[in-house]
C-alpha positions as CSV (number, residue, x, y, z in Angstrom):
1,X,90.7,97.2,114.6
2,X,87.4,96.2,112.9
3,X,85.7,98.8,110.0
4,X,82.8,99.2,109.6
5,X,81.8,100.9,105.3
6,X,78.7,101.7,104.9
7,X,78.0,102.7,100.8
8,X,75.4,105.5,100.1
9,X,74.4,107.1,96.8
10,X,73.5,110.9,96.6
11,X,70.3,110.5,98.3
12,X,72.0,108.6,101.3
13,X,70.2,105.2,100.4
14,X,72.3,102.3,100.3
15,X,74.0,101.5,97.5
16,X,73.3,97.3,97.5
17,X,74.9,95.9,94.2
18,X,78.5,95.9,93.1
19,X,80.5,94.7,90.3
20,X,83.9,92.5,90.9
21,X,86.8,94.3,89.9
22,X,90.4,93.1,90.0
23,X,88.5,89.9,91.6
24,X,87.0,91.8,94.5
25,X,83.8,94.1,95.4
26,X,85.9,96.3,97.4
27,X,89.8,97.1,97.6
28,X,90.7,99.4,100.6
29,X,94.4,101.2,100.9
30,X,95.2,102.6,103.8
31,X,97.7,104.9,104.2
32,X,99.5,106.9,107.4
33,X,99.5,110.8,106.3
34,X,103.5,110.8,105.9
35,X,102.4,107.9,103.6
36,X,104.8,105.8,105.9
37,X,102.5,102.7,106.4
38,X,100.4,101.1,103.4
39,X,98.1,98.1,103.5
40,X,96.0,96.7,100.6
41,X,93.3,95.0,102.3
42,X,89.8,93.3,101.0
43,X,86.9,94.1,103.0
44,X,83.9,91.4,103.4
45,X,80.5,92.6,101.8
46,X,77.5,91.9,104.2
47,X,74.7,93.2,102.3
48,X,72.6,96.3,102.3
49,X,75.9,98.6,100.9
50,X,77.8,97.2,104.0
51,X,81.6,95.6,103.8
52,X,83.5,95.0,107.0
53,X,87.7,94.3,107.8
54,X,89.6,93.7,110.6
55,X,92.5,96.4,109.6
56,X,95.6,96.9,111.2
57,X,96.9,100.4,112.8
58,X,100.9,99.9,113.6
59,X,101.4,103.0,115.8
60,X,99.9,106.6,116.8
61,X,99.1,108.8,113.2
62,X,96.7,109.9,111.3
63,X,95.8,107.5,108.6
64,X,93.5,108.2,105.6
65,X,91.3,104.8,104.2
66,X,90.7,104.7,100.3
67,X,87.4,103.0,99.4
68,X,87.8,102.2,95.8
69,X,85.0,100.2,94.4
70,X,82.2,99.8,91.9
71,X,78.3,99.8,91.9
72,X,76.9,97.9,89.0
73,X,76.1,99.8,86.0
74,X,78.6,102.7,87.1
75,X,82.3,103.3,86.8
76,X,84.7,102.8,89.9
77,X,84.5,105.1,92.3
78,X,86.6,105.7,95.9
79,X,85.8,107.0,99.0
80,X,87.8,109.0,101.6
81,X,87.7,108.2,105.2
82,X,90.0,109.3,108.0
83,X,91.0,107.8,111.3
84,X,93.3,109.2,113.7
85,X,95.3,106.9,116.6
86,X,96.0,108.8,119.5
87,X,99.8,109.1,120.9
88,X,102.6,111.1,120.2
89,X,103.3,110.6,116.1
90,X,106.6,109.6,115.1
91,X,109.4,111.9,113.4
92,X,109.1,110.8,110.1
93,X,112.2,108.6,108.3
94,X,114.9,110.1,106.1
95,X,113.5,108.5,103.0
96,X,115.9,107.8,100.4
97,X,112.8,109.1,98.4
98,X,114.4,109.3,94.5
99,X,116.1,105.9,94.5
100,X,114.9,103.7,91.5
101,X,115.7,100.2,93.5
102,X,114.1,98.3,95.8
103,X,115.4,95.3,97.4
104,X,113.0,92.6,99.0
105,X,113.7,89.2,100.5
106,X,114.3,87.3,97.6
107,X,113.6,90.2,94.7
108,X,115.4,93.5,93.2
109,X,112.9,95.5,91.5
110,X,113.7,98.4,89.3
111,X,111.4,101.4,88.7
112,X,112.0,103.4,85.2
113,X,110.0,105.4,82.8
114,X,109.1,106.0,79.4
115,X,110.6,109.5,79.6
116,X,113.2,111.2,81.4
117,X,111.0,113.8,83.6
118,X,107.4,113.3,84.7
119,X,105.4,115.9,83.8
120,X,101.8,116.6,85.0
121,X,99.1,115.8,83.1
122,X,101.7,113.6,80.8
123,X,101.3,110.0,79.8
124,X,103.8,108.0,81.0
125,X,105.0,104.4,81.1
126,X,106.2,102.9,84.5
127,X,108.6,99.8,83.8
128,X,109.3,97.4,86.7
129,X,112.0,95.2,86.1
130,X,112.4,92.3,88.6
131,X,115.7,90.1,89.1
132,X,116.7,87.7,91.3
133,X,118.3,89.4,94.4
134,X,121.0,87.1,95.2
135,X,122.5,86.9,91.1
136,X,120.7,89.6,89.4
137,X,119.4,87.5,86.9
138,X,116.0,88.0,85.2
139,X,113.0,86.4,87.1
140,X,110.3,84.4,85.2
141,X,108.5,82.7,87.4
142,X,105.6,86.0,88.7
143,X,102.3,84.5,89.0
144,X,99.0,86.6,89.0
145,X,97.7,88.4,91.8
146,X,94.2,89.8,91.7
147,X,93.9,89.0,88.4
148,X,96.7,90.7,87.2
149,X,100.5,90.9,86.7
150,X,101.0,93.6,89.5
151,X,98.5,96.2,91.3
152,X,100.0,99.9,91.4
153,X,98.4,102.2,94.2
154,X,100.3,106.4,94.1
155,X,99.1,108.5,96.1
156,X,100.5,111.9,96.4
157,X,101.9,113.7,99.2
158,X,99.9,116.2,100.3
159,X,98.0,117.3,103.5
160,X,95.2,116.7,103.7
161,X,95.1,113.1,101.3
162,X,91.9,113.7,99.0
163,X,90.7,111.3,96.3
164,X,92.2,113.8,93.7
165,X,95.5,112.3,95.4
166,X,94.8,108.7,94.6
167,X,95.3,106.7,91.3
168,X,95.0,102.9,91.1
169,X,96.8,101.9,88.1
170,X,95.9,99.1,85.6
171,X,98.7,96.4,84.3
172,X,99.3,96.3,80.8
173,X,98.6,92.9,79.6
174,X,101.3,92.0,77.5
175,X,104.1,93.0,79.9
176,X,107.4,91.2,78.8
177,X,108.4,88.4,81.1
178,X,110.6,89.2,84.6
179,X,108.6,93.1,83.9
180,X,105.3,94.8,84.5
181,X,104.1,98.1,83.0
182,X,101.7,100.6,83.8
183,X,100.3,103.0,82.1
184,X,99.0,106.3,84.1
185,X,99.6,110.3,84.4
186,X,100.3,112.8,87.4
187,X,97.4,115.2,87.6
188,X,99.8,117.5,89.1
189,X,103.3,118.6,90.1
190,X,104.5,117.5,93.5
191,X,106.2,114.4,95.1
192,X,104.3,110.8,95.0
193,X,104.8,107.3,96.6
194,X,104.2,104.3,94.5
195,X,103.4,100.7,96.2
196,X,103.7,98.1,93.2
197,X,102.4,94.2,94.6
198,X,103.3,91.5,93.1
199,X,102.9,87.5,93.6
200,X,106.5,85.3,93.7
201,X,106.8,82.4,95.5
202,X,103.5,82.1,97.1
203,X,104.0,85.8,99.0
204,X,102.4,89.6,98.0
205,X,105.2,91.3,97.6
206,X,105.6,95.2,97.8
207,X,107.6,97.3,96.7
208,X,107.5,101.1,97.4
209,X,109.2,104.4,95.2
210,X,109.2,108.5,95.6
211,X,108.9,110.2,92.3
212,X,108.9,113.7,91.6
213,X,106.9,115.0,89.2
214,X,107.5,118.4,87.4
């Protein structure tokens, strides 16, 4: 399905120059409500405040579209949009939301933290650990994506999604090899989903987490 952003300041006039961030003008998640579905995708500017993407719907639900982008001269900001495909919406999966493992086609990533309990409002430390899947063995070989290590997108679980639900988290640059940290807090208690991408083998990889935060 093709979108269609137009940016506008205060005022409503077009807002015509961005900064690159993370190697694009525009990132845009988009998220079903029972934050089932995720994609990361990198709309096209046109000019005049305008970006367009062909994005991808995978079954009836209301979906919420993040906007997270920069103007030049000002600090990143992010837009909400929502979208609704029609049809019944599914029952949503029994999530095995808490477990601290995920295991992809050729990686086994490990979430853990710099603390025992998350805390709202608490600086924490997310460690990602990534081993081979097949021997368990620590993997060396990540290469950059977007810049970075690894991208981390949370959004909380909440209805309705808001931008005071969304965090975009920054790598920390000297991550030890086969690992990738982030630095970030919760602004409040309540369960969030973590999407951590990262580059092996030619592929964006993600993998996705539930955390509770107290």
């Amino acid at each position: 399905m093709p979108l269609v952003i137009d940016i506008q300041d205060s005022q409503g006039k077009s807002v015509t120059k961005f900064e690159t961030f993370q190697e694009k003008l525009m990132h845009l998640i988009v998220v079903s409500d029972d934050l089932k579905f995720f994609d990361h995708l990198h709309p096209n500017y046109k000019g005049n405040g305008r970006f367009e993407v062909n994005a991808n719907f995978p079954e009836p639900n209301n979906y919420t579209i993040f906007g997270d982008y920069k103007p030049t001269g000002e600090n990143e900001q992010v837009n909400v949009m929502k979208l609704t495909v029609p049809g019944s919406t599914p029952v949503p999966e029994n999530l095995a939301k808490y477990s601290n493992t995920k295991i992809l086609p050729d990686t086994k990533v490990n979430l853990n933290f710099s603390q025992p309990n998350l805390r709202a409002g608490q600086e924490v430390t997310l460690k990602f650990d990534f081993k081979e899947a097949t021997n368990n063995q620590p993997i060396k070989d990540l290469k950059p994506y977007l810049g970075e290590k690894g991208h981390l997108v949370i959004i909380k679980s909440s209805s309705p999604l808001t931008v005071s639900d969304y965090i975009h988290a920054h790598a920390l640059k000297n991550s030890p090899d086969g690992q990738v940290q982030f630095v970030t807090s919760f602004p409040q208690s309540g369960t969030y989903k973590l999407w951590m991408q990262f580059n092996r083998n030619g592929k964006v990889r993600t993998a996705d987490f539930w955390v509770n935060v107290q």
